[in-house]
N, C-alpha and C positions, 0 to 999 in steps of 0.2 A: 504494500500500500504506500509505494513511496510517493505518489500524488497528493495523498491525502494531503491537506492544509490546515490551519487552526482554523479557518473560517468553517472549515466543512468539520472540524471536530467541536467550534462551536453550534452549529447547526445539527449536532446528532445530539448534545447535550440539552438543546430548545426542546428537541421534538420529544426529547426521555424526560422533560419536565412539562411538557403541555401535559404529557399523557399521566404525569404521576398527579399535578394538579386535577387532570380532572376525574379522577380516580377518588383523591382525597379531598379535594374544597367545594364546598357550595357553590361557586363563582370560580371555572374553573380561568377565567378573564383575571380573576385577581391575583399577579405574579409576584405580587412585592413580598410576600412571606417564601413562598414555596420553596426556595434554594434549601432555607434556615428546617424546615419542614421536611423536606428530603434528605438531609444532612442527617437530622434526629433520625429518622428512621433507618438511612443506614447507619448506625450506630447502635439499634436496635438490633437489626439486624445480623450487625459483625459481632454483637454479643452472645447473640442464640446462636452464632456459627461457632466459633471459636476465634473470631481474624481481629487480630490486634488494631482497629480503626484509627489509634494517632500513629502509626506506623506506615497503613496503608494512603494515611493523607498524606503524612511525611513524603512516600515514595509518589503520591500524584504530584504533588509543590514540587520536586524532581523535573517529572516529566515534562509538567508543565512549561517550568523554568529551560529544559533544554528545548521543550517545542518552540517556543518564543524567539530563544535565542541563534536556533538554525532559521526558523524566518528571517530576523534581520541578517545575517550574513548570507541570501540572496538578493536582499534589497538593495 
């Protein structure tokens, strides 16, 4: 997937948060909580699993941090 872009990893993040909003809120239009709300739950989540959740954010702030930073050195 070396096409893939942050725009288009932002964009698959939109569409896993429309669908989690309107799954979970009355008003699935209303976005301004839902990140904070999907956050809780995977944390929920990573506990009934066993997955260390500040670990596996640690390791997303990572990724993130290199995705970003390989975009700008094509720009």
């Amino acid at each position: 997937m070396t096409d893939v872009t942050n725009e288009v990893r932002a964009e698959w993040a939109r569409n896993a948060l429309e669908y989690f909003a309107s799954l979970s809120r009355d008003n699935p239009e209303d976005r301004e909580d839902s990140v904070g709300d999907l956050l809780c739950n995977l944390m929920h989540y990573a506990k009934e699993e066993g997955i260390d959740f500040e670990s596996e954010l640690a390791n997303g702030r990572a990724l993130y941090e290199d995705e970003v930073a390989f975009e700008e050195q094509l720009d």
